[in-house]
BABA-211703 format. One record per residue (C-alpha): chain; x, y, z; residue number from 1. Coordinates in Angstrom, 3 decimals, always signed. Example, Ala and Ser with C-alpha at 12.3 -4.5 7.8 and 13.67 -1.06 7.14 Angstrom:
<recs>
c A c1 +12.300 c2 -4.500 c3 +7.800 k 1
c A c1 +13.670 c2 -1.060 c3 +7.140 k 2
</recs>
This chain:
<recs>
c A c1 +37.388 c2 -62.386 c3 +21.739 k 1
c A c1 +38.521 c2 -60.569 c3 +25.247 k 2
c A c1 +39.659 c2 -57.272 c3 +23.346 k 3
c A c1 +35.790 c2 -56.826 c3 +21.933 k 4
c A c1 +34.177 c2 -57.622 c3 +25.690 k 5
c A c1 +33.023 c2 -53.847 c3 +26.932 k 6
c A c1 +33.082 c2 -55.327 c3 +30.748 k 7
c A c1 +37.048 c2 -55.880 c3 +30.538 k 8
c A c1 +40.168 c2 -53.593 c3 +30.063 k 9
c A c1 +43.645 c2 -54.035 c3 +30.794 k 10
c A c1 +45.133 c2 -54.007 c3 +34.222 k 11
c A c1 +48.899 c2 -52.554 c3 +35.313 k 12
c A c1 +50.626 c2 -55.548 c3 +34.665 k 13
c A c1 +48.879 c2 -55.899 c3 +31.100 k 14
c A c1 +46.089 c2 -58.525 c3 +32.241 k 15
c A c1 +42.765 c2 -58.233 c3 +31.620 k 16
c A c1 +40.388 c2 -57.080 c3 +34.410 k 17
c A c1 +37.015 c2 -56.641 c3 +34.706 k 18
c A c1 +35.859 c2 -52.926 c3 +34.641 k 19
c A c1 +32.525 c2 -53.273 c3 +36.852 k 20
c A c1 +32.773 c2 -52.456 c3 +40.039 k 21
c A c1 +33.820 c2 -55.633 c3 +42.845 k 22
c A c1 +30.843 c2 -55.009 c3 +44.900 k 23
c A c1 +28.542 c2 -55.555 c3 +41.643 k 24
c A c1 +29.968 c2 -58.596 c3 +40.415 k 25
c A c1 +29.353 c2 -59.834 c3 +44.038 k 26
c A c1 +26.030 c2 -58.411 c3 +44.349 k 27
c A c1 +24.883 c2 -60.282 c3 +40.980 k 28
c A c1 +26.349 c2 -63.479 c3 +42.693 k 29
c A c1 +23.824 c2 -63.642 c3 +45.273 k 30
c A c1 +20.261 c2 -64.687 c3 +46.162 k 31
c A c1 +18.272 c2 -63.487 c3 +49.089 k 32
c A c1 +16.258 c2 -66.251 c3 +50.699 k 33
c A c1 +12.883 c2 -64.521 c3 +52.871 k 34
c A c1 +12.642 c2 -67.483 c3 +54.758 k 35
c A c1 +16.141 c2 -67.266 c3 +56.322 k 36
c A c1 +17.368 c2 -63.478 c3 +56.010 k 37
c A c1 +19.999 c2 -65.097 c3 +54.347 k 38
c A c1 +22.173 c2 -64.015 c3 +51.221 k 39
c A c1 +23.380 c2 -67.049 c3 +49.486 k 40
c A c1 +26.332 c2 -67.018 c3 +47.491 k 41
c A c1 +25.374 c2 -68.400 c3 +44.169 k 42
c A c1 +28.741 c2 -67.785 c3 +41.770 k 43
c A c1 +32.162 c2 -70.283 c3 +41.486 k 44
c A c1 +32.272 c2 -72.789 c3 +44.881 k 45
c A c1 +35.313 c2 -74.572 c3 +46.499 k 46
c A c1 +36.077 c2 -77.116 c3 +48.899 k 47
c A c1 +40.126 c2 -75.423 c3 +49.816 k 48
c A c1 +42.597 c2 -75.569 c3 +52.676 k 49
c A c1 +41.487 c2 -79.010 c3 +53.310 k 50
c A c1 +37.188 c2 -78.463 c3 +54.435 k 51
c A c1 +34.370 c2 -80.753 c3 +53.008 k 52
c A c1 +32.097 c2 -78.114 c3 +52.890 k 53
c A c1 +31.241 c2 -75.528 c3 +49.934 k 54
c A c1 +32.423 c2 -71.943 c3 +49.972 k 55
c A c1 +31.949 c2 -69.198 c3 +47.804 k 56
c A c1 +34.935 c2 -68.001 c3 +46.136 k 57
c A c1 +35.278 c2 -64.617 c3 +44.448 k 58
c A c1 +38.015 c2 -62.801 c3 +42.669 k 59
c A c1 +39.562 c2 -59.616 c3 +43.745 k 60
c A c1 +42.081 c2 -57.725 c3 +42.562 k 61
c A c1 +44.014 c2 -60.798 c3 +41.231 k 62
c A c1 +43.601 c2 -62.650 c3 +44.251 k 63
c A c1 +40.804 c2 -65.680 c3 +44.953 k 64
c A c1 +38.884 c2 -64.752 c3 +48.106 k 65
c A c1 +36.364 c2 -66.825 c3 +50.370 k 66
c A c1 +33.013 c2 -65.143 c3 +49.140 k 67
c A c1 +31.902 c2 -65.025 c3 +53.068 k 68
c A c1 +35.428 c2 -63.242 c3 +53.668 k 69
c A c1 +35.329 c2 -60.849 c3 +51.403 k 70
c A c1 +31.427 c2 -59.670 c3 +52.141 k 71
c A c1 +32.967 c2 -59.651 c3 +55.993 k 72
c A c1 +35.920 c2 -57.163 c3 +54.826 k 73
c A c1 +34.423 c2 -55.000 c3 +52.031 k 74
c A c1 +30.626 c2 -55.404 c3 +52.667 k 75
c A c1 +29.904 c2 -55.370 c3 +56.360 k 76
c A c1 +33.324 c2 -53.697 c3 +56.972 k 77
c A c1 +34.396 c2 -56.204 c3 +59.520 k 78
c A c1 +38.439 c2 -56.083 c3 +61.114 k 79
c A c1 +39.029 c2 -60.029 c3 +59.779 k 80
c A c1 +42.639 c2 -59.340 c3 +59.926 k 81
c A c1 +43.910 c2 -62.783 c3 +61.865 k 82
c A c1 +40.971 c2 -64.130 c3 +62.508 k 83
c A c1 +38.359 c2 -66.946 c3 +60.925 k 84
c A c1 +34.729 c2 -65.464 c3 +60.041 k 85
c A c1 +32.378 c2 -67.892 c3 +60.984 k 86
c A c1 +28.544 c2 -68.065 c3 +59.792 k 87
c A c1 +26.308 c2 -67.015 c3 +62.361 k 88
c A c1 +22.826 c2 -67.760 c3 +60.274 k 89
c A c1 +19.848 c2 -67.561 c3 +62.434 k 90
c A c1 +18.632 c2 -70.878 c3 +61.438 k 91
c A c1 +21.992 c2 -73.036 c3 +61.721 k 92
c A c1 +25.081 c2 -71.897 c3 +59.926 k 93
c A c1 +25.519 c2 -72.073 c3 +56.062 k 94
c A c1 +28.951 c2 -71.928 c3 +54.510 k 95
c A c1 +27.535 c2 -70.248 c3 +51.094 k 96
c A c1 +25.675 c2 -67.310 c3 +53.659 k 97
c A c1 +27.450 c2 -63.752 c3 +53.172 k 98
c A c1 +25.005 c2 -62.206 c3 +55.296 k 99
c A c1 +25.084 c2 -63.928 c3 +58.881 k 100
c A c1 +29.330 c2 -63.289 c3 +59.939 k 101
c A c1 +31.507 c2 -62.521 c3 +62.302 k 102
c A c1 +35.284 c2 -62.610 c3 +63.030 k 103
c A c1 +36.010 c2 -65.399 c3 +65.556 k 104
c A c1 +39.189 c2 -66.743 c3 +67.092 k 105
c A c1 +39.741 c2 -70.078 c3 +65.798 k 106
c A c1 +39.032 c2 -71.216 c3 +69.137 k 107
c A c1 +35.578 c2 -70.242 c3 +68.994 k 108
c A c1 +34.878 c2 -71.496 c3 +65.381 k 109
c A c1 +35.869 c2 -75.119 c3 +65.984 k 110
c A c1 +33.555 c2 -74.776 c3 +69.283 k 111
c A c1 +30.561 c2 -73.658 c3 +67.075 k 112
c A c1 +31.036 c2 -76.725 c3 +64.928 k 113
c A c1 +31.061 c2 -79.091 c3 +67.865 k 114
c A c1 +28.297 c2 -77.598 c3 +68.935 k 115
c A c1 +26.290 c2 -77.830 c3 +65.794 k 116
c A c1 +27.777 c2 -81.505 c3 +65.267 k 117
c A c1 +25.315 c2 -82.414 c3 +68.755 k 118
c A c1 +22.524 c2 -81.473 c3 +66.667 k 119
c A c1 +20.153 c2 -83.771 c3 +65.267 k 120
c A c1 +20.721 c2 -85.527 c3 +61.888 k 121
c A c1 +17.408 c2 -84.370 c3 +60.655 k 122
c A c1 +18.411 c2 -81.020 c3 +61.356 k 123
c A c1 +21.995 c2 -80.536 c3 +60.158 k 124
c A c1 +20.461 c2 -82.830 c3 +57.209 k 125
c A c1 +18.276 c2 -80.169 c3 +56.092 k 126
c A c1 +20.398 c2 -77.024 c3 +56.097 k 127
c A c1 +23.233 c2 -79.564 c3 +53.802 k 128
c A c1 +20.216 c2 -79.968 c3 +51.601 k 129
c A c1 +19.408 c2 -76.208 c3 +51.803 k 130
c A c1 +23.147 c2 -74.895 c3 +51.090 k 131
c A c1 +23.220 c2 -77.170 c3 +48.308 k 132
c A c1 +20.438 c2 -76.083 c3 +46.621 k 133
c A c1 +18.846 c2 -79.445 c3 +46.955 k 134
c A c1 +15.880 c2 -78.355 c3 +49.282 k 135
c A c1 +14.638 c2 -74.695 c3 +48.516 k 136
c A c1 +13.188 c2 -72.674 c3 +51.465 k 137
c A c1 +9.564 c2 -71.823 c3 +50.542 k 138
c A c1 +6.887 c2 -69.644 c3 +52.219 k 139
c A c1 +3.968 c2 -72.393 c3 +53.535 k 140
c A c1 +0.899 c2 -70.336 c3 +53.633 k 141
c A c1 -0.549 c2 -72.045 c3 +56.713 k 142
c A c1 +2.112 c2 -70.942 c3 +58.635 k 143
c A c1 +2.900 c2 -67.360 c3 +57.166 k 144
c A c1 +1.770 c2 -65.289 c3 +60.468 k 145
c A c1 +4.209 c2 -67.607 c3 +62.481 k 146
c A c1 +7.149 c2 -67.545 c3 +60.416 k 147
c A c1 +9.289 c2 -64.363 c3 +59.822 k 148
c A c1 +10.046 c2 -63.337 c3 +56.523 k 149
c A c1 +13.085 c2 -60.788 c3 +56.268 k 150
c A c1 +13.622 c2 -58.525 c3 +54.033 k 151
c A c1 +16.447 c2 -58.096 c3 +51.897 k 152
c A c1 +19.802 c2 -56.301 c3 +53.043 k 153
c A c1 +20.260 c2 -52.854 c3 +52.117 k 154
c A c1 +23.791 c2 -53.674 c3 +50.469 k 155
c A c1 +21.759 c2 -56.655 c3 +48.332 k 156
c A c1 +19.171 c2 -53.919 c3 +46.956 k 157
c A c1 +19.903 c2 -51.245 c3 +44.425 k 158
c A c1 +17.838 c2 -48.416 c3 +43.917 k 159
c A c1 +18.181 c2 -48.778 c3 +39.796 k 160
c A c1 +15.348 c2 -45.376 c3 +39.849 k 161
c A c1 +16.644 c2 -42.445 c3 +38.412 k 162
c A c1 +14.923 c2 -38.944 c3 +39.496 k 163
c A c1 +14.666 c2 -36.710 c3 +37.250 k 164
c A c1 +12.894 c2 -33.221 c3 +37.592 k 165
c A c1 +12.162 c2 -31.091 c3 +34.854 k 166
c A c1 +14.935 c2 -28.955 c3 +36.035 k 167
c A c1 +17.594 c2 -31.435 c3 +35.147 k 168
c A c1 +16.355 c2 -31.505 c3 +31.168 k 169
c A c1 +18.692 c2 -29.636 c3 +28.824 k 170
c A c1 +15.746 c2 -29.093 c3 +26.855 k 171
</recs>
């Protein structure tokens, strides 16, 4: 079945790998939400290294990465050598975000979450509801001149429009 599959070859040590480039599999992973700016991780989740919350995780190179680490590193080029990336969504942190990062000391991460822990449980009810998928973030027409809508990331967009002139045909 894997030797017929035109998205796969055969790696160094004899394993088979996809052949599509890393930041495409990640890009079709994603989901842009308007109301947010933010680009939510949609493929394989986990719970590791001992957190209740969901993360994205993503495969690389034989190796299973955080989904928000490895947009950090290889999309928005980010030194996370050392260092935790925490979410820094503009309307309260999501774990499944790969847009809204940036490196922090552990220090400063477990700060943030005490910080967002003071919040009200109406609030940090709502954005568990939201990174679960359970509540979807709509536009409300009423109250479309008052709330921003972002557009997507360049990274998240691709330009799929080939130009061709009448100088490129062979013919």
């Amino acid at each position: 079945m894997a030797r017929d599959d035109p998205m796969r070859g055969r790696g160094e040590a004899g394993r088979f790998t996809s052949i599509v480039p890393a930041l495409e599999r990640f890009r079709a992973k994603c989901r842009f939400e308007p109301a947010t700016g933010c680009v939510i991780w949609t493929g394989g989740t986990t719970a590791g290294r001992g957190n209740t919350a969901r993360y994205g995780s993503f495969k690389y190179e034989g190796r299973r990465w955080f989904a928000h680490r490895w947009a950090a590193e290889h999309v928005h080029g980010l030194d996370v050598a050392g260092v935790t990336v925490g979410h820094c969504c503009p309307h309260g942190p999501n774990t499944l975000c790969v847009q809204h990062l940036r490196p922090e000391t552990l220090g400063e991460n477990v700060a943030e979450r005490n910080r967002r822990v003071a919040q009200s449980p109406d609030v940090r009810q709502h954005w568990l509801f939201v990174s679960l998928g359970l509540r979807a973030l709509e536009p409300v027409a009423e109250l479309a001149d008052l709330v921003p809508f972002y557009e997507p990331p360049a990274w998240l967009t691709v330009d799929k429009a080939v130009n061709l002139s009448d100088e490129d045909c062979p013919f």
